[in-house]
N, C-alpha and C positions, 0 to 999 in steps of 0.2 A: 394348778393348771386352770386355765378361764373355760378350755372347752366344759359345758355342763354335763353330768350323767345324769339319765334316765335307767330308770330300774323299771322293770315289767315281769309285774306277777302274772305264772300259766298255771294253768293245770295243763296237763298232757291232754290230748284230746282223745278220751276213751270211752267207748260209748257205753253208759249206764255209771260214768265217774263224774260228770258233769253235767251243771245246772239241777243236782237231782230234784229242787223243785217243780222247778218247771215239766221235768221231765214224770212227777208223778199224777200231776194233770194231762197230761200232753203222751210223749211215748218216751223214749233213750234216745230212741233214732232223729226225732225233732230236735228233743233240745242237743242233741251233740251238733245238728245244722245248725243251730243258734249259733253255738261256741263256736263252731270255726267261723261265722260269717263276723261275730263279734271280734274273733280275732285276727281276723284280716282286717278288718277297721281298725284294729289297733296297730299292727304293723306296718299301715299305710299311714297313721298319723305320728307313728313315733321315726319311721325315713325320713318324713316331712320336717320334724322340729329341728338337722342340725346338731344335737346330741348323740352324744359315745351312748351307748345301749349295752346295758347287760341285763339278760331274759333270765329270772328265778323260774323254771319248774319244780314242780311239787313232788312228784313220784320218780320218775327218772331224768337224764339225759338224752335225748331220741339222735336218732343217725341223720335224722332229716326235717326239719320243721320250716312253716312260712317265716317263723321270726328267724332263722339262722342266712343271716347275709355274710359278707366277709367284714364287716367292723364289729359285728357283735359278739359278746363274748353270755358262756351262757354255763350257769351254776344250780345248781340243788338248792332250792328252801332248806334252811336251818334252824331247827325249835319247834318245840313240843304244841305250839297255837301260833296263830297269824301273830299275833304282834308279838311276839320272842323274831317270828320268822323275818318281818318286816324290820324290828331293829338289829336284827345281824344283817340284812342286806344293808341299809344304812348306813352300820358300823362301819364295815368293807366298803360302801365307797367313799367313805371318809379316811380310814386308813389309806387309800388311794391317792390322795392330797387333793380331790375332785372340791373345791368351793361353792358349789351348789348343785343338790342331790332330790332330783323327784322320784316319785315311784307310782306307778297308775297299775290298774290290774287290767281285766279284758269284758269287764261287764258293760262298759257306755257305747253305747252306739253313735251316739253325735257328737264322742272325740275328736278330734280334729289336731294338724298337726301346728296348727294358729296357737292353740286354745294353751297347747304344752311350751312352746317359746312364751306364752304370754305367763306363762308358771315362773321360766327360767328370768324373765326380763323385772316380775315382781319381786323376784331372791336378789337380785343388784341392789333395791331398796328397804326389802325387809329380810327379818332371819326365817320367814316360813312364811308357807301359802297352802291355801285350802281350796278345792273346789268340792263343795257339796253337792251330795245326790238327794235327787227330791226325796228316798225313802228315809233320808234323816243320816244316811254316813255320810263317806265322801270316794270320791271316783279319783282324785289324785290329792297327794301332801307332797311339800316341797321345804325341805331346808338347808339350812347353812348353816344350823348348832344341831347336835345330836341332842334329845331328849329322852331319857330312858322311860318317863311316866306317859309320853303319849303313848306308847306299847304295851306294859310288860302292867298285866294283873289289871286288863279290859277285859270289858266284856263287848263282842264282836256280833254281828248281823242283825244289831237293832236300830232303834229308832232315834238313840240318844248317843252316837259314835259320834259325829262333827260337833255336835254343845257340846261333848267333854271333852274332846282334842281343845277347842277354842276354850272351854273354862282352865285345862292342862297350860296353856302359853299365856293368857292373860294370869293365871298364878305364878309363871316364871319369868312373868312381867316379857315374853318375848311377843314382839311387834312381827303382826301377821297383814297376808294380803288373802282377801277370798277373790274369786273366780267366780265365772255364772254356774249359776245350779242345773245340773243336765241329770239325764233321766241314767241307771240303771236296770238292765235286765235281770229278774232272780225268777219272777214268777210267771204265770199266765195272766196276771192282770197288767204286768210291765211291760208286753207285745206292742200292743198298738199299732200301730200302722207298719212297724218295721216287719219286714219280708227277710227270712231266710236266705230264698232263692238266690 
């Protein structure tokens, strides 16, 4: 099928389950305002892109959430660490017969629903795309071949996530597109000007 899927990693929005960084600076009750305002940024930018949607939560299935519209479809993370978790959502939507597959989580704030067709529009020309986050991972990955080494036996919430995804495709010789570098929220130094409210 040409319609594109987008995948959207959550956490369930539980106060004292999320952002714990932030929130051991800060309070639970803040950083849970973060989370949902960053997730409403995301649900406003992933309407926007035009893509099928199906929403990974982490802990449960909720009766009611902003991301559950009537075309979304919405699943349980599967696997013992993010990247097991990240390559079975993958797997499944490739299983799908889906031809090009991104996957964003809910940490960027200056997501946009531009920024995610401009993901879909670089997978017509290459077999993957990368938008990096200035703390050195990346805020979305996009592809059209499944790779089992960009996942499975990382190491996750560092500094060197996006150089080994991009050293992982340039050893499988697959031809990639990067994105602009936008900011991630994890800590109190990642704030900045963005407002809760």
């Amino acid at each position: 099928m040409d319609t594109p899927l987008l995948i959207i990693f959550t956490r369930n929005p539980v106060k004292g389950n999320v952002k714990t960084r932030l929130a051991a600076s800060t309070s639970d009750d803040f950083a849970l305002k973060v989370y949902n305002k960053l997730r409403g940024i995301t649900q406003k930018a992933a309407s926007a892109s035009g893509a099928d949607i199906a929403v990974y939560y982490d802990d449960h299935l909720p009766d009611a959430d902003i991301f559950q519209e009537t075309k979304t479809r919405t699943f349980l993370q599967k696997g013992s660490d993010l990247g097991t978790r990240m390559f079975n959502a993958f797997k499944q939507g490739f299983s799908e017969n889906y031809r090009r597959v991104v996957l964003i989580g809910t940490d960027c704030p200056e997501l946009t629903g531009t920024i995610i067709t401009n993901a879909f529009d670089a997978l017509e020309q290459h077999h993957a795309v990368l938008g990096p986050a200035k703390d050195g991972g990346y805020y979305l990955i996009g592809l059209r071949v499944l790779l089992s080494e960009l996942f499975i036996d990382k190491q996750w919430s560092t500094s060197t996530v996006c150089r080994e995804a991009k050293n992982e495709l340039d050893r499988h010789h697959i031809d990639y597109a990067l994105l602009q570098t936008l900011s991630d929220i994890d800590t109190l130094e990642d704030i900045g000007n963005f407002k809760p409210d």
